[in-house]
C-alpha positions as CSV (number, residue, x, y, z in Angstrom):
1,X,8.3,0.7,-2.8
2,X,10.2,1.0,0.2
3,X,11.2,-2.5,1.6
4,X,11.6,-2.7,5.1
5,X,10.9,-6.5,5.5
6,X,12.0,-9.3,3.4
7,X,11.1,-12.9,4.1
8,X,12.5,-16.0,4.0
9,X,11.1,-19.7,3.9
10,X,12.8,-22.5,5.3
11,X,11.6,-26.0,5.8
12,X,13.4,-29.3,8.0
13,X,16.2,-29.2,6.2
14,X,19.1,-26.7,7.2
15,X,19.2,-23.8,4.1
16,X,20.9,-21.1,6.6
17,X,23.0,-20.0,3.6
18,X,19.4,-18.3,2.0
19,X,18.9,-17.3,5.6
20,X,22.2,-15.4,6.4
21,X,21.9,-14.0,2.5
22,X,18.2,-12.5,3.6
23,X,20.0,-10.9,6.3
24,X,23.4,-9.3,4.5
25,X,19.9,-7.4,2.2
26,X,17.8,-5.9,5.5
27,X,21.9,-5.1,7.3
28,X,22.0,-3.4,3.6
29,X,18.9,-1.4,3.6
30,X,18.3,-1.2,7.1
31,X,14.9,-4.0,7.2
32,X,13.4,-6.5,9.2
33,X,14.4,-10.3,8.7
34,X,10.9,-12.7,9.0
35,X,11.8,-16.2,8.7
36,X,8.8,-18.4,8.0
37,X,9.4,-22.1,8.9
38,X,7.6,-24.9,7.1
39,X,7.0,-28.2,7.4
40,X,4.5,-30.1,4.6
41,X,3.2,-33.4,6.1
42,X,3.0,-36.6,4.3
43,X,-0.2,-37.2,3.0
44,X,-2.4,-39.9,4.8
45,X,-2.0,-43.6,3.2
46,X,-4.4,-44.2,0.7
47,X,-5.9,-47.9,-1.4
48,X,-5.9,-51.1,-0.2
49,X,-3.2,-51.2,2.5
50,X,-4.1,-47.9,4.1
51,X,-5.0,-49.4,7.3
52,X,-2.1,-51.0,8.0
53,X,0.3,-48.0,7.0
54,X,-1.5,-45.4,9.0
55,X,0.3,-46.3,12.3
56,X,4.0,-45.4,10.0
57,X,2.3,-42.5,8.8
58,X,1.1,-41.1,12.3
59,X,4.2,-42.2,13.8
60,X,6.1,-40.1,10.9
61,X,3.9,-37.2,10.6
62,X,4.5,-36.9,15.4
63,X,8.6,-37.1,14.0
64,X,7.8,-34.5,11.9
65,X,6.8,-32.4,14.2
66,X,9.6,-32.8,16.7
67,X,11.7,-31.9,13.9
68,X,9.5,-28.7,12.8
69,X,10.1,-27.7,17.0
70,X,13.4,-28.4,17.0
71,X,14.8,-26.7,13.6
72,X,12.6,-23.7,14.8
73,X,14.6,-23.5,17.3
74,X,18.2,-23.9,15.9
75,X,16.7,-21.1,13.7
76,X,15.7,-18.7,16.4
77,X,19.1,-18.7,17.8
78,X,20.9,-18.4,14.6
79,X,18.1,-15.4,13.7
80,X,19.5,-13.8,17.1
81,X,22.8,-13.8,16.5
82,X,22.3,-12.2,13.6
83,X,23.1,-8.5,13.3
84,X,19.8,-7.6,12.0
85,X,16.4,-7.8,14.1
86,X,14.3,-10.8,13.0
87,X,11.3,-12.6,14.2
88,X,10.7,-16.4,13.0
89,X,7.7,-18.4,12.7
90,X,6.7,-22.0,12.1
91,X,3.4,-24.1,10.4
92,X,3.1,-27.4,10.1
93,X,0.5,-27.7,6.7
94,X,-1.3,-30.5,4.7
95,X,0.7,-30.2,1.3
96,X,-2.2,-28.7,-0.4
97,X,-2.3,-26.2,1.6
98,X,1.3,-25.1,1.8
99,X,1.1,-22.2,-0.8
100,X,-1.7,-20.9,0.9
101,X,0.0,-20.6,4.6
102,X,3.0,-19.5,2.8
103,X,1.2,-16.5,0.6
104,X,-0.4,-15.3,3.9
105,X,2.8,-15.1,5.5
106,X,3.8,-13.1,2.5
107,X,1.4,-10.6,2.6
108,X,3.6,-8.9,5.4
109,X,6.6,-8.4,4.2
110,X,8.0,-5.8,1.2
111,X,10.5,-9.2,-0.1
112,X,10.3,-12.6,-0.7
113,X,14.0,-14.4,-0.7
114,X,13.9,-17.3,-3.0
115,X,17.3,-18.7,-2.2
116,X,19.0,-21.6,-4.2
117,X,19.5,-23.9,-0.7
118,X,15.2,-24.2,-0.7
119,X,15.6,-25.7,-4.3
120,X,16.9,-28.7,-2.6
121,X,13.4,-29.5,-1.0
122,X,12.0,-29.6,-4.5
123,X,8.1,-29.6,-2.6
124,X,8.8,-26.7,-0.9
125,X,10.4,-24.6,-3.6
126,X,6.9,-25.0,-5.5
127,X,4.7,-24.2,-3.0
128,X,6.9,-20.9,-2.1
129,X,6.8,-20.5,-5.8
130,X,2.8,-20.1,-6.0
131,X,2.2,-19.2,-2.9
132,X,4.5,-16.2,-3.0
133,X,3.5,-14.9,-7.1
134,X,-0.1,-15.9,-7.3
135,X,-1.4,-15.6,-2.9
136,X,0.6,-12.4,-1.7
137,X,1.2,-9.7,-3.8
138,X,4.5,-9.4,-2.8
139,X,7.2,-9.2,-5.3
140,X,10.1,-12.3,-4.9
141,X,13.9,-11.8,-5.4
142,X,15.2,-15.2,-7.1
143,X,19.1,-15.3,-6.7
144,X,20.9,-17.9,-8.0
145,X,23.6,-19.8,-6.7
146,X,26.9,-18.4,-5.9
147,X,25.6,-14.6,-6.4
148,X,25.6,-12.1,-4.0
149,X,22.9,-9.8,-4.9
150,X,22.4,-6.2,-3.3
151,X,19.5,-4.0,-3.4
152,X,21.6,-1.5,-4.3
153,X,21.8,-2.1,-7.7
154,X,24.4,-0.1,-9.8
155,X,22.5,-2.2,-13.2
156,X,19.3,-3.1,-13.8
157,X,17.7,-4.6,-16.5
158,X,13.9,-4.3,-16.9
159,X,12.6,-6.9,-18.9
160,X,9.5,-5.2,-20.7
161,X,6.4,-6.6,-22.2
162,X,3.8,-4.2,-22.0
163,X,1.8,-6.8,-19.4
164,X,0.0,-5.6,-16.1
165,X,2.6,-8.4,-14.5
166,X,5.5,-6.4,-16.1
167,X,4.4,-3.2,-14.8
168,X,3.5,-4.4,-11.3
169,X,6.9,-5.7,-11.6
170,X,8.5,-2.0,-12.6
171,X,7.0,-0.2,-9.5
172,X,7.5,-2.7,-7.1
173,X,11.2,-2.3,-7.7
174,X,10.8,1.3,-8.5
175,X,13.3,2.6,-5.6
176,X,15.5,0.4,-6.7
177,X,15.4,1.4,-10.6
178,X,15.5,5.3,-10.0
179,X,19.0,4.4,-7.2
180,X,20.7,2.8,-10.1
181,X,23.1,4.1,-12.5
182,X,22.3,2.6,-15.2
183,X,18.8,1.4,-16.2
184,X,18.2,-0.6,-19.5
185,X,14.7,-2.0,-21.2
186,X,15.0,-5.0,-22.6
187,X,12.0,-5.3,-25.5
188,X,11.9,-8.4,-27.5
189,X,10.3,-8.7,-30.9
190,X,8.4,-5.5,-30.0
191,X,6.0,-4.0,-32.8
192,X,5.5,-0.6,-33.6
193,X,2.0,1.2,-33.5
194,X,0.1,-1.6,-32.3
195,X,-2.2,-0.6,-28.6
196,X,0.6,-2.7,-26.8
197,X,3.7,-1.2,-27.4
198,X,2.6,2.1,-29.3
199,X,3.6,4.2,-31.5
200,X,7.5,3.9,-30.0
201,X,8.2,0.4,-28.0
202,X,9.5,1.4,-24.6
203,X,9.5,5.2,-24.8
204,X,6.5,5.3,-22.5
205,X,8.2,3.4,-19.7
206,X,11.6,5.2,-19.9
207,X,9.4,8.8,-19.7
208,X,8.1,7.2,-16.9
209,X,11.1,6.3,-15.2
210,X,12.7,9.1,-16.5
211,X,10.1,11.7,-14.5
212,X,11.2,9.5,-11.7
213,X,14.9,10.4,-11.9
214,X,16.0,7.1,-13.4
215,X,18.9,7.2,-15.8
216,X,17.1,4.9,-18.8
217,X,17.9,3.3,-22.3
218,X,15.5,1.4,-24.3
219,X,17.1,-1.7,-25.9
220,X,14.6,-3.2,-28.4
221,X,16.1,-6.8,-29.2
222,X,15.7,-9.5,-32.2
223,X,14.8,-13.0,-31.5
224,X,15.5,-14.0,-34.7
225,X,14.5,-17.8,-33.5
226,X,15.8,-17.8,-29.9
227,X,13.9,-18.0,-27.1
228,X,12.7,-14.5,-25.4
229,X,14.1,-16.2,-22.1
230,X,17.6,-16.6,-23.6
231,X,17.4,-13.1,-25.3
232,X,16.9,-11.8,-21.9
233,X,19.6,-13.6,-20.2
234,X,22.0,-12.9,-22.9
235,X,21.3,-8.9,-22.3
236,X,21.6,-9.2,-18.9
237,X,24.7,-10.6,-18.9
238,X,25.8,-8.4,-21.9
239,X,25.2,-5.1,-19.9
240,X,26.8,-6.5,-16.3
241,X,23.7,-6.5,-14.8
242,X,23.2,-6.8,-11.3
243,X,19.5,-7.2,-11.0
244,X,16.9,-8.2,-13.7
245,X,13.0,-7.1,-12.7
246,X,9.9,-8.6,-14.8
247,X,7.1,-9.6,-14.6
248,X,5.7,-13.2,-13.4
249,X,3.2,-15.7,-15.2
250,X,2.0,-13.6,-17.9
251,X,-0.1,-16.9,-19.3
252,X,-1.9,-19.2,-17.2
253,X,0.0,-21.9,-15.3
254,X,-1.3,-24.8,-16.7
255,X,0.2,-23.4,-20.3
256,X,3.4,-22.6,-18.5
257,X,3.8,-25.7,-17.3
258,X,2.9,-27.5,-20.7
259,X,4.4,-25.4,-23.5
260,X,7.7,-23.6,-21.2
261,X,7.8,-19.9,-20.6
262,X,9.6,-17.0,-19.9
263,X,8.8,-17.2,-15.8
264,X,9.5,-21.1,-15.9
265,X,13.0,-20.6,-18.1
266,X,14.0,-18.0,-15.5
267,X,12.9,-19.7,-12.4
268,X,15.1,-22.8,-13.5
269,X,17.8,-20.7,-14.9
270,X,18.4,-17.1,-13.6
271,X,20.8,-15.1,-15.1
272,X,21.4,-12.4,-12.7
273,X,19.2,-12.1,-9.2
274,X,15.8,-11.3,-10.5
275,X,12.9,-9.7,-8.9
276,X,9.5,-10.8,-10.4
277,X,6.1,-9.8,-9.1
278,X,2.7,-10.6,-10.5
């Protein structure tokens, strides 16, 4: 895939840091900045004393909106100082609707930025979150704080399961895996001859890659009562990696959410800048 816009969200609250980072990766591959601005409005007073907090709530939800036109603004000029061309655009949304403005946002650009500065506006973070992986089809690039990540990868790790997400995952990045020098699949607790994995875990994606002009090893890793998450971040650290790619949400949400998961472990505690898609 050849990514020639990457988005970034933003809400009230000044992230420019996630902003700036968005455009050091298009000055890097020569692509469009879209900046999506987002404001979620309170939701309306409910029960008994409803009637007599609506006034606060009307009165917030017209501040809210002065602050949505204003921090538009401030982000306008900073997006044309910037040595990258941009465009930014603003929605104010009902909170249960805020994944769905931000997924059709999505749906034109190559990139999503998931910066650490949004994690501050815990709301926000969420609905990029699902609006982004389960509205768009457009793969996200989660970087963690105080990493610069490139999309010029010299190491990648690709964590493999043998999913649909996994391997949406693999060709969304796929420029990016065949430009790096060194290209490593990370299998945990594979098994052999089973339809999943087949005869040889990972030899099927590395021929792949390899007819591509990738430069790939297939690392098949123990658990051995460790969490595949923490396998995963351990390898990627282990081989220097500058980029992990894998798949989102394999399982449902809701069992996410209850029981933990690989996507949930890695959202809370990336490694290295990871690109997941869905």
């Amino acid at each position: 895939m050849t990514i020639k816009t990457i988005l970034a969200v933003t809400g009230l609250e000044a992230n420019d840091d996630d902003l700036r980072r968005a455009a050091e990766l298009c000055g890097e591959i020569d692509a469009h900045l879209s900046v999506f601005v987002l404001a979620v409005a309170a939701p309306p007073p409910a029960g008994e004393y409803a009637a007599m907090a609506s006034d606060v709530w009307a009165r917030e939800r017209k501040e809210d909106v002065e602050r949505l036109d204003a921090r538009t603004e401030a982000v306008s000029k900073l997006v044309a100082a910037l040595p990258v061309p941009g465009d930014v655009a603003s929605d104010y949304v009902e909170q249960a609707w805020a994944d769905d403005a931000i997924g059709r946002r999505a749906r034109y650009a190559d990139l999503v930025l998931a910066g650490p500065g949004l994690q501050d506006n815990p709301i926000l973070w969420d609905k990029m979150l699902e609006g982004v992986l389960f509205s768009s089809g457009t793969p996200l690039l989660l970087v963690p704080q105080g990493v610069t990540p490139s999309l010029r990868p010299e190491r990648v790790t690709v964590a493999w399961d043998a999913r649909p997400e996994a391997s949406r995952a693999v060709r969304a990045a796929l420029d990016l895996i065949v430009g790096a020098k060194e290209v490593s699949l990370a299998l945990v607790d594979p098994v052999a001859g089973n339809a999943v994995y087949g005869e040889e875990p990972g030899a099927d994606l590395a021929t792949y890659l390899s007819r591509h002009g990738a430069k790939v090893t297939v690392d098949r890793l123990p658990s051995q009562g460790r969490s595949v998450a923490d396998i995963l971040r351990r390898h990627a650290t282990d081989k220097d990696a500058e980029l992990m790619v894998m798949g989102a949400y394999g399982h449902s949400r809701l069992r996410e959410r209850l029981f933990g998961g690989v996507t949930k472990s890695m959202l809370e505690q990336p490694p290295v800048p990871v690109l997941m898609a869905r």
